[in-house]
N, C-alpha and C positions, 0 to 999 in steps of 0.2 A: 246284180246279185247282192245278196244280204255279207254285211260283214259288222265283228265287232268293234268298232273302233275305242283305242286306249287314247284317255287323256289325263287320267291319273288312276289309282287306285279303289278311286270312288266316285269318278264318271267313267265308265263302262260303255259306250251306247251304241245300239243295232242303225246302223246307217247302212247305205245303197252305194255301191263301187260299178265299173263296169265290169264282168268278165272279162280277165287276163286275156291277150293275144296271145297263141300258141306261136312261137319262129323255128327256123331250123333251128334242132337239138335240143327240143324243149319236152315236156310233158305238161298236161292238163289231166287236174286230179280234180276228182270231184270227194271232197271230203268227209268222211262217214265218222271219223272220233277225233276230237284231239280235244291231249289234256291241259289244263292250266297248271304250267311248272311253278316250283316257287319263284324262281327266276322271273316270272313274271308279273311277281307281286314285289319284288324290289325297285319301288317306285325311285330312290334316289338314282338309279341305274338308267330305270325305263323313260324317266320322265323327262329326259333331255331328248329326244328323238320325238317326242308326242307332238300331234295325235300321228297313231302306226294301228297299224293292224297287227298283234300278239300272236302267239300261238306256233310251238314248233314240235310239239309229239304230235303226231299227226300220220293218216292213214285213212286210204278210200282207195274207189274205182278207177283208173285211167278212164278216160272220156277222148282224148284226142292225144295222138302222135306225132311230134312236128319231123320236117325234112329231116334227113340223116340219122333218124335214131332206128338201131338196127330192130327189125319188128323179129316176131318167131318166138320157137323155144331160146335163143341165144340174147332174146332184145325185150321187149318190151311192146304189147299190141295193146288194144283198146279194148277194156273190161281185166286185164289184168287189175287182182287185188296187190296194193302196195302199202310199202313203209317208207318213207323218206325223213331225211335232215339237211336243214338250212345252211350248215357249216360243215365241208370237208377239208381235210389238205391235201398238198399236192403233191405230197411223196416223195418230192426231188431236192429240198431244199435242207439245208444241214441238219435244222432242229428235226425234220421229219428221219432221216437218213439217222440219226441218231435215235429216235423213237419217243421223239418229244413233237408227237402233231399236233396235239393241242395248245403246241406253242406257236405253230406253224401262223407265216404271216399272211399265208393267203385262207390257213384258216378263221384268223380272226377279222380279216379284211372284206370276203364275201359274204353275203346272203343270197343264198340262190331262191329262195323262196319270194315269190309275190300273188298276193301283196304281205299273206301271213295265212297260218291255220287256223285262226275264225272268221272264218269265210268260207259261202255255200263252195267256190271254186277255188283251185291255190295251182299257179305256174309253176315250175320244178325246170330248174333249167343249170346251162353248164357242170361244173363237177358234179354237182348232186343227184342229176341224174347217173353219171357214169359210174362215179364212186359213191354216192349215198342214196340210192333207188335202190330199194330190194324186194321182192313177189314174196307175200304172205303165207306159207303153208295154209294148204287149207283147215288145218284145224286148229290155229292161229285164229281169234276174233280181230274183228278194228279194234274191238276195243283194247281187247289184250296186246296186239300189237304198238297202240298210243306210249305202250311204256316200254318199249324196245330201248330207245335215247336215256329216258331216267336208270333204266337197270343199267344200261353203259356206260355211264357216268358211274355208277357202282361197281361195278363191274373191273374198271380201271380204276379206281379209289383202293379196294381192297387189294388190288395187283401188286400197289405201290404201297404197300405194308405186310403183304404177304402171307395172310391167316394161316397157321398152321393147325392139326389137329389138336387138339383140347388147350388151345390158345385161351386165355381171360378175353374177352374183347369188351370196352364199355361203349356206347355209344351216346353221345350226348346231343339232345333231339332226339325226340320221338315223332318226328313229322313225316310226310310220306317220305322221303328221300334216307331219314334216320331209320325208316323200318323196313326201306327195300336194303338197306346195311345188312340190320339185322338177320333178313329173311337168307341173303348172301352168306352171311358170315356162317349161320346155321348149316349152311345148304356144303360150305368148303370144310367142315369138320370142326367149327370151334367149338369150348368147351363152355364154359360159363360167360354168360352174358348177359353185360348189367345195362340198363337203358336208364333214360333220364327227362325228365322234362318238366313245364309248368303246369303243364291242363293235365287232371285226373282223366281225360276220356285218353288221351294217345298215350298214359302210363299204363291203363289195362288193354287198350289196344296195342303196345308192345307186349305185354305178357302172352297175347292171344298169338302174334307172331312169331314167338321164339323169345323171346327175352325170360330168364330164367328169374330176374329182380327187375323190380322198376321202381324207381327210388325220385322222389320230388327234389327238382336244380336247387332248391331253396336247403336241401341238406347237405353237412359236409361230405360231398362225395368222396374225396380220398377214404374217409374215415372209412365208408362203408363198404368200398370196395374192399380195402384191406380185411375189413370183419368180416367180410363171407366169403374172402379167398385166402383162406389162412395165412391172414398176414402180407399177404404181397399187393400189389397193387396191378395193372391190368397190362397184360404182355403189349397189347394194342389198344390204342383209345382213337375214337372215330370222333371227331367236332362236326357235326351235321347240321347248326346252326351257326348265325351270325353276333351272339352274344356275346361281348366283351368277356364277360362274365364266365360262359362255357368254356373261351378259349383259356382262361388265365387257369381254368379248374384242368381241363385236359393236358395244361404242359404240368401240372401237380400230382395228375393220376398214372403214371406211367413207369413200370416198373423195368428197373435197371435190363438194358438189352431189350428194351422194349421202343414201340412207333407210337408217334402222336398222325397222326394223319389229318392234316387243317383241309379238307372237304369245302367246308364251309369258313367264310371268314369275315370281322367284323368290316366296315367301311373303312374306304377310305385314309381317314384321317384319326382312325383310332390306330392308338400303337400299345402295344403290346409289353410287359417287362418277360423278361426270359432271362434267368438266372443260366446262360449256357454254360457255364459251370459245372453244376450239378448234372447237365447232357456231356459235354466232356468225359469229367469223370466217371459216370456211370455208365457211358456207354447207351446212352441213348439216342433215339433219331427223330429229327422232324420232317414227315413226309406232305407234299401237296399237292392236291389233283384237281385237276378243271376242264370239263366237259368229257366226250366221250370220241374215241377214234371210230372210220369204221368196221375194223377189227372187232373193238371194243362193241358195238353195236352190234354185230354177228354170232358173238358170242354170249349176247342179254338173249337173241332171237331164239338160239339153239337151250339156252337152261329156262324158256318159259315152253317152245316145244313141248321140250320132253317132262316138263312139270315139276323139274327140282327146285326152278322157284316160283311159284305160284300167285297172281298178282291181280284176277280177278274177283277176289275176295277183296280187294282195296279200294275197288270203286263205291263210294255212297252216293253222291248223285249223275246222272245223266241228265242234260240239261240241253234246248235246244236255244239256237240264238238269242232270243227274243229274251232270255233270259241270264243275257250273261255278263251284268250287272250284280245279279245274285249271285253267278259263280265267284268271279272275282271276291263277295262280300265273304261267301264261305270259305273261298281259302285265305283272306286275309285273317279269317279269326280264328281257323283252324283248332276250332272247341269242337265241334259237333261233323267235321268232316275230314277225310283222308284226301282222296284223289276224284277230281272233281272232270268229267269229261262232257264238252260241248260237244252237240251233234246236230251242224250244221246243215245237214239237210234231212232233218228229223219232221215230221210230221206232227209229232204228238207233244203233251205238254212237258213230257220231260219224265223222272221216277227220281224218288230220294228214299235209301236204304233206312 
Protein backbone atom coordinates (compact mmCIF):
# COMPACT_ATOMS: atom_id res chain seq x y z
CA UNK A 1 0.00 0.00 0.00
CA UNK A 2 1.02 3.65 -0.54
CA UNK A 3 1.82 5.48 2.61
CA UNK A 4 3.35 9.06 3.38
CA UNK A 5 6.40 8.74 5.05
CA UNK A 6 7.61 11.87 7.50
CA UNK A 7 11.16 12.49 7.72
CA UNK A 8 11.06 16.04 8.31
CA UNK A 9 9.09 18.82 7.39
CA UNK A 10 10.33 19.07 4.01
CA UNK A 11 10.95 15.46 3.02
CA UNK A 12 7.43 14.23 2.83
CA UNK A 13 7.67 11.07 0.63
CA UNK A 14 5.04 8.42 -0.94
CA UNK A 15 6.67 5.07 -0.29
CA UNK A 16 5.14 1.40 -0.19
CA UNK A 17 4.45 -0.43 3.48
CA UNK A 18 2.72 -3.79 3.60
CA UNK A 19 -0.95 -3.75 4.46
CA UNK A 20 -1.39 -3.94 8.23
CA UNK A 21 -2.49 -7.58 9.58
CA UNK A 22 -5.96 -7.40 11.03
CA UNK A 23 -5.58 -9.71 14.90
CA UNK A 24 -8.29 -10.43 17.27
CA UNK A 25 -9.81 -6.96 18.32
CA UNK A 26 -8.63 -5.05 15.59
CA UNK A 27 -10.18 -3.07 12.78
CA UNK A 28 -8.93 -2.40 9.20
CA UNK A 29 -9.99 0.98 7.74
CA UNK A 30 -9.56 1.71 4.44
CA UNK A 31 -8.92 5.53 4.58
CA UNK A 32 -11.07 8.04 2.56
CA UNK A 33 -9.84 11.76 4.51
CA UNK A 34 -7.34 12.64 6.91
CA UNK A 35 -6.18 15.89 7.71
CA UNK A 36 -2.67 17.19 8.30
CA UNK A 37 -2.89 18.69 12.02
CA UNK A 38 -0.60 21.26 12.92
CA UNK A 39 0.69 18.94 15.25
CA UNK A 40 2.08 17.48 12.70
CA UNK A 41 4.09 20.10 11.25
CA UNK A 42 5.91 20.50 14.77
CA UNK A 43 9.01 19.19 13.32
CA UNK A 44 10.95 19.62 16.92
CA UNK A 45 8.37 17.29 18.28
CA UNK A 46 7.96 14.82 15.24
CA UNK A 47 11.37 14.63 14.17
CA UNK A 48 12.75 12.48 17.06
CA UNK A 49 10.48 9.40 16.00
CA UNK A 50 11.20 9.86 11.97
CA UNK A 51 10.81 8.40 9.57
CA UNK A 52 6.78 7.43 10.97
CA UNK A 53 3.96 7.42 9.13
CA UNK A 54 1.66 10.98 10.37
CA UNK A 55 -1.55 11.35 10.16
CA UNK A 56 -4.42 11.09 13.03
CA UNK A 57 -7.81 12.88 11.83
CA UNK A 58 -8.84 10.42 9.87
CA UNK A 59 -12.03 8.45 8.69
CA UNK A 60 -13.03 5.78 5.92
CA UNK A 61 -14.61 2.34 5.31
CA UNK A 62 -14.18 -0.70 7.62
CA UNK A 63 -12.63 -3.41 5.19
CA UNK A 64 -12.21 -6.25 7.74
CA UNK A 65 -13.13 -7.26 11.28
CA UNK A 66 -10.76 -9.14 13.46
CA UNK A 67 -11.82 -11.96 16.03
CA UNK A 68 -13.91 -10.60 19.02
CA UNK A 69 -15.04 -7.35 17.90
CA UNK A 70 -18.74 -7.52 18.32
CA UNK A 71 -20.20 -7.16 14.51
CA UNK A 72 -24.14 -5.83 14.17
CA UNK A 73 -26.03 -2.72 15.16
CA UNK A 74 -24.15 -2.91 18.72
CA UNK A 75 -20.34 -3.56 17.07
CA UNK A 76 -18.91 -2.69 14.18
CA UNK A 77 -19.30 -4.84 10.46
CA UNK A 78 -17.45 -4.29 7.24
CA UNK A 79 -18.49 -1.24 5.04
CA UNK A 80 -19.43 0.48 8.19
CA UNK A 81 -18.44 4.32 7.68
CA UNK A 82 -16.11 5.48 10.67
CA UNK A 83 -14.12 8.05 12.75
CA UNK A 84 -11.31 6.94 14.86
CA UNK A 85 -8.36 8.31 17.17
CA UNK A 86 -4.85 7.03 18.05
CA UNK A 87 -5.01 8.08 21.81
CA UNK A 88 -7.65 7.17 24.25
CA UNK A 89 -7.64 6.64 28.07
CA UNK A 90 -8.55 4.24 30.33
CA UNK A 91 -10.96 5.52 32.57
CA UNK A 92 -9.75 3.88 35.74
CA UNK A 93 -6.82 5.58 36.62
CA UNK A 94 -6.90 8.72 39.17
CA UNK A 95 -6.05 11.62 36.52
CA UNK A 96 -9.05 9.99 34.44
CA UNK A 97 -11.39 9.30 37.60
CA UNK A 98 -10.71 13.03 38.28
CA UNK A 99 -11.51 14.26 34.53
CA UNK A 100 -8.02 14.79 33.61
CA UNK A 101 -7.73 12.11 30.53
CA UNK A 102 -5.62 13.81 28.67
CA UNK A 103 -3.32 13.51 31.39
CA UNK A 104 -4.01 9.88 31.55
CA UNK A 105 -0.81 7.65 31.30
CA UNK A 106 -2.02 5.24 29.20
CA UNK A 107 -3.35 8.07 27.16
CA UNK A 108 -0.09 9.37 26.43
CA UNK A 109 1.56 6.02 26.24
CA UNK A 110 -0.52 4.15 23.28
CA UNK A 111 -0.94 4.49 19.74
CA UNK A 112 -3.38 2.34 18.56
CA UNK A 113 -3.03 3.32 15.15
CA UNK A 114 -0.82 1.52 12.42
CA UNK A 115 1.15 2.47 10.81
CA UNK A 116 -0.52 6.16 10.61
CA UNK A 117 -3.38 8.06 8.54
CA UNK A 118 -1.50 8.64 5.36
CA UNK A 119 -1.79 5.45 4.23
CA UNK A 120 -4.17 3.82 1.55
CA UNK A 121 -4.99 1.21 4.88
CA UNK A 122 -4.55 2.08 8.74
CA UNK A 123 -5.11 -0.91 11.79
CA UNK A 124 -7.21 0.47 14.59
CA UNK A 125 -6.76 -1.80 17.32
CA UNK A 126 -7.13 -2.05 21.40
CA UNK A 127 -8.86 1.02 23.13
CA UNK A 128 -9.47 2.75 20.03
CA UNK A 129 -11.45 0.58 18.74
CA UNK A 130 -13.69 0.21 21.93
CA UNK A 131 -13.36 3.73 23.23
CA UNK A 132 -12.29 5.86 20.15
CA UNK A 133 -14.31 4.02 16.89
CA UNK A 134 -17.39 5.75 16.17
CA UNK A 135 -19.99 5.18 12.82
CA UNK A 136 -20.36 8.46 10.83
CA UNK A 137 -23.92 9.75 10.55
CA UNK A 138 -24.79 9.55 7.33
CA UNK A 139 -24.97 12.96 6.61
CA UNK A 140 -21.66 13.47 8.17
CA UNK A 141 -18.89 13.59 4.99
CA UNK A 142 -15.15 11.94 5.56
CA UNK A 143 -14.41 14.78 5.11
CA UNK A 144 -16.23 16.62 7.62
CA UNK A 145 -15.76 13.95 9.96
CA UNK A 146 -11.53 14.27 9.58
CA UNK A 147 -12.17 17.30 12.00
CA UNK A 148 -14.21 15.48 14.68
CA UNK A 149 -10.39 15.17 16.98
CA UNK A 150 -9.34 19.18 16.05
CA UNK A 151 -13.13 20.54 17.01
CA UNK A 152 -12.39 18.16 20.39
CA UNK A 153 -9.45 19.56 21.18
CA UNK A 154 -11.63 22.88 21.01
CA UNK A 155 -14.18 21.69 22.26
CA UNK A 156 -12.40 20.92 25.69
CA UNK A 157 -10.09 24.07 25.37
CA UNK A 158 -13.10 26.40 25.54
CA UNK A 159 -14.76 23.99 28.43
CA UNK A 160 -11.63 24.85 30.54
CA UNK A 161 -12.51 28.65 30.41
CA UNK A 162 -15.93 28.57 30.17
CA UNK A 163 -17.44 31.04 27.32
CA UNK A 164 -20.18 32.63 28.68
CA UNK A 165 -22.82 34.74 26.67
CA UNK A 166 -21.42 38.10 25.46
CA UNK A 167 -18.11 37.13 26.87
CA UNK A 168 -14.81 39.43 24.98
CA UNK A 169 -13.04 36.48 23.71
CA UNK A 170 -9.50 37.29 21.87
CA UNK A 171 -7.91 34.70 20.14
CA UNK A 172 -4.44 34.89 19.24
CA UNK A 173 -3.67 32.70 15.76
CA UNK A 174 -5.65 32.72 13.27
CA UNK A 175 -4.69 29.25 11.91
CA UNK A 176 -7.14 26.35 11.50
CA UNK A 177 -7.14 25.44 15.15
CA UNK A 178 -7.38 29.46 16.18
CA UNK A 179 -10.62 29.75 13.82
CA UNK A 180 -12.36 26.37 14.75
CA UNK A 181 -11.91 28.59 18.58
CA UNK A 182 -13.47 31.24 16.96
CA UNK A 183 -16.24 29.35 14.98
CA UNK A 184 -16.86 27.64 18.91
CA UNK A 185 -16.75 30.43 20.69
CA UNK A 186 -19.45 32.23 18.30
CA UNK A 187 -21.50 29.15 18.15
CA UNK A 188 -21.60 29.15 22.72
CA UNK A 189 -22.78 32.85 22.79
CA UNK A 190 -19.86 35.04 22.92
CA UNK A 191 -19.91 38.59 22.47
CA UNK A 192 -17.02 40.27 20.77
CA UNK A 193 -14.21 38.76 19.16
CA UNK A 194 -11.02 39.97 18.38
CA UNK A 195 -8.53 37.43 16.30
CA UNK A 196 -4.99 38.11 15.60
CA UNK A 197 -2.26 36.98 13.46
CA UNK A 198 0.69 37.55 10.94
CA UNK A 199 -0.53 36.59 7.40
CA UNK A 200 -3.43 39.08 5.97
CA UNK A 201 -5.13 35.85 4.26
CA UNK A 202 -6.09 34.13 8.03
CA UNK A 203 -7.00 37.90 9.34
CA UNK A 204 -9.82 38.25 6.72
CA UNK A 205 -10.29 34.64 6.87
CA UNK A 206 -11.11 35.07 10.64
CA UNK A 207 -13.34 38.04 9.92
CA UNK A 208 -15.21 35.48 7.43
CA UNK A 209 -15.58 33.13 10.41
CA UNK A 210 -16.82 35.14 13.12
CA UNK A 211 -14.34 37.31 14.40
CA UNK A 212 -15.93 40.80 14.66
CA UNK A 213 -11.90 42.47 14.50
CA UNK A 214 -8.85 41.07 13.24
CA UNK A 215 -5.96 42.95 14.12
CA UNK A 216 -2.12 42.26 12.79
CA UNK A 217 0.23 40.27 16.09
CA UNK A 218 2.74 43.04 15.12
CA UNK A 219 0.16 45.61 16.91
CA UNK A 220 -0.11 46.54 20.57
CA UNK A 221 -2.95 44.19 21.08
CA UNK A 222 -3.88 45.16 24.71
CA UNK A 223 -4.10 48.64 23.29
CA UNK A 224 -6.78 47.53 20.93
CA UNK A 225 -8.65 45.36 22.64
CA UNK A 226 -9.31 47.87 25.41
CA UNK A 227 -10.23 50.60 22.47
CA UNK A 228 -13.04 48.51 21.11
CA UNK A 229 -14.18 47.08 24.32
CA UNK A 230 -14.64 50.10 26.10
CA UNK A 231 -11.83 50.11 27.91
CA UNK A 232 -11.68 46.53 29.27
CA UNK A 233 -9.68 44.18 28.16
CA UNK A 234 -10.84 40.45 27.12
CA UNK A 235 -13.06 38.31 29.68
CA UNK A 236 -11.14 35.17 27.87
CA UNK A 237 -7.98 35.04 25.74
CA UNK A 238 -7.31 31.94 23.67
CA UNK A 239 -3.23 31.40 22.69
CA UNK A 240 -3.69 29.25 19.63
CA UNK A 241 -0.12 29.51 18.72
CA UNK A 242 3.30 28.59 19.73
CA UNK A 243 4.74 32.17 19.71
CA UNK A 244 6.80 33.38 22.63
CA UNK A 245 5.60 36.47 21.70
CA UNK A 246 1.55 35.56 21.53
CA UNK A 247 2.00 33.95 24.92
CA UNK A 248 3.75 37.04 26.71
CA UNK A 249 0.84 39.31 24.75
CA UNK A 250 -2.12 36.86 26.17
CA UNK A 251 -1.05 36.81 29.99
CA UNK A 252 -1.25 41.18 29.09
CA UNK A 253 -4.77 41.00 27.50
CA UNK A 254 -6.91 39.54 30.11
CA UNK A 255 -9.23 41.45 32.11
CA UNK A 256 -9.59 41.13 35.88
CA UNK A 257 -11.84 37.84 36.56
CA UNK A 258 -10.98 36.78 33.36
CA UNK A 259 -8.94 33.13 31.63
CA UNK A 260 -5.91 33.15 29.62
CA UNK A 261 -6.31 29.69 28.07
CA UNK A 262 -2.49 28.36 26.90
CA UNK A 263 -4.03 25.91 23.90
CA UNK A 264 -1.16 26.28 22.41
CA UNK A 265 2.47 26.76 23.76
CA UNK A 266 5.90 27.79 23.00
CA UNK A 267 8.77 24.93 23.13
CA UNK A 268 10.27 23.35 25.30
CA UNK A 269 12.95 25.50 26.62
CA UNK A 270 11.31 28.72 26.24
CA UNK A 271 10.15 30.19 29.61
CA UNK A 272 7.86 32.52 30.13
CA UNK A 273 7.82 35.79 32.66
CA UNK A 274 4.43 35.98 34.43
CA UNK A 275 4.05 38.70 36.70
CA UNK A 276 1.44 36.25 39.04
CA UNK A 277 0.89 39.05 40.94
CA UNK A 278 -1.10 41.01 38.96
CA UNK A 279 -3.22 37.29 38.51
CA UNK A 280 -3.36 37.08 42.38
CA UNK A 281 -4.47 40.23 42.80
CA UNK A 282 -6.85 40.54 40.10
CA UNK A 283 -8.17 37.61 40.23
CA UNK A 284 -7.26 35.99 37.32
CA UNK A 285 -6.65 32.45 35.91
CA UNK A 286 -4.38 30.55 33.73
CA UNK A 287 -6.22 27.65 32.05
CA UNK A 288 -4.38 24.70 29.73
CA UNK A 289 -5.73 22.07 27.60
CA UNK A 290 -4.10 19.29 25.53
CA UNK A 291 -5.74 16.96 23.12
CA UNK A 292 -9.18 15.84 23.19
CA UNK A 293 -11.24 13.03 25.41
CA UNK A 294 -13.62 10.95 23.89
CA UNK A 295 -16.42 12.63 25.44
CA UNK A 296 -14.86 15.66 23.98
CA UNK A 297 -14.89 13.95 20.56
CA UNK A 298 -18.67 13.16 20.76
CA UNK A 299 -19.43 16.24 21.32
CA UNK A 300 -17.30 18.18 18.19
CA UNK A 301 -19.51 15.00 16.17
CA UNK A 302 -22.94 16.04 17.48
CA UNK A 303 -22.17 20.49 16.96
CA UNK A 304 -20.83 19.52 13.11
CA UNK A 305 -24.16 17.19 12.82
CA UNK A 306 -26.35 19.48 13.55
CA UNK A 307 -24.42 22.40 11.80
CA UNK A 308 -23.76 24.80 14.75
CA UNK A 309 -20.34 24.57 13.86
CA UNK A 310 -19.65 24.27 10.36
CA UNK A 311 -16.30 23.15 9.15
CA UNK A 312 -16.47 22.26 5.47
CA UNK A 313 -16.08 25.55 4.33
CA UNK A 314 -12.41 25.15 5.86
CA UNK A 315 -11.13 22.78 3.49
CA UNK A 316 -8.79 24.47 0.47
CA UNK A 317 -7.13 21.60 -0.63
CA UNK A 318 -7.87 17.85 -1.19
CA UNK A 319 -4.82 16.26 -2.12
CA UNK A 320 -4.21 12.55 -2.87
CA UNK A 321 -0.92 10.88 -1.82
CA UNK A 322 1.39 11.29 -4.41
CA UNK A 323 1.19 14.61 -3.37
CA UNK A 324 1.66 15.14 0.18
CA UNK A 325 4.96 16.79 0.15
CA UNK A 326 2.96 19.70 -1.09
CA UNK A 327 0.44 19.21 1.69
CA UNK A 328 2.95 19.33 4.41
CA UNK A 329 4.49 22.54 2.23
CA UNK A 330 1.00 24.31 2.43
CA UNK A 331 0.51 23.92 5.85
CA UNK A 332 3.79 24.73 6.99
CA UNK A 333 3.44 28.26 5.28
CA UNK A 334 -0.16 28.62 6.11
CA UNK A 335 -0.30 32.02 3.73
CA UNK A 336 -2.65 30.69 1.22
CA UNK A 337 -4.37 27.50 3.14
CA UNK A 338 -6.55 26.40 6.02
CA UNK A 339 -7.11 22.83 6.37
CA UNK A 340 -5.45 20.64 4.13
CA UNK A 341 -6.88 16.93 3.72
CA UNK A 342 -4.96 13.90 2.12
CA UNK A 343 -7.17 11.25 0.37
CA UNK A 344 -5.44 8.22 0.19
CA UNK A 345 -7.26 6.34 -1.88
CA UNK A 346 -8.30 9.18 -4.11
CA UNK A 347 -8.09 8.43 -7.79
CA UNK A 348 -7.84 11.78 -9.02
CA UNK A 349 -5.18 14.58 -8.98
CA UNK A 350 -6.50 16.28 -6.05
CA UNK A 351 -8.67 20.11 -6.11
CA UNK A 352 -7.31 23.29 -4.43
CA UNK A 353 -10.22 25.93 -3.31
Amino acid sequence: MKVGMYYNNRDVRLEELPVPQVGDGDLLMEVQASGICGSDIMEWYRIKKAPLVLGHEVTGNIIEVGKGVANGTEGFSVGDRIFATHHVPCDECRDCLNGYHTACHTFHSENNFAPGGFAQYLRISGRSVRKGTTKLPDSVSFEEGSFIEPLGTVVRGLREVEILPGDTVLVLGSGLIGLLHIKLARALGAGTIIATDVHEYRLRTAERFGADHAVDAAEDISAVVAEVNGGRLADKVVVSTGSPAAAQTGLMSVEKGGSVLFFAVPKPEVHLDVDINAFWRDSKSIKVSYAASPLDNAQALELIRSGRVEVADMVTHRLPLERIGEGFRLTCEGTQSLKVIMEPNSVTEGTDQ
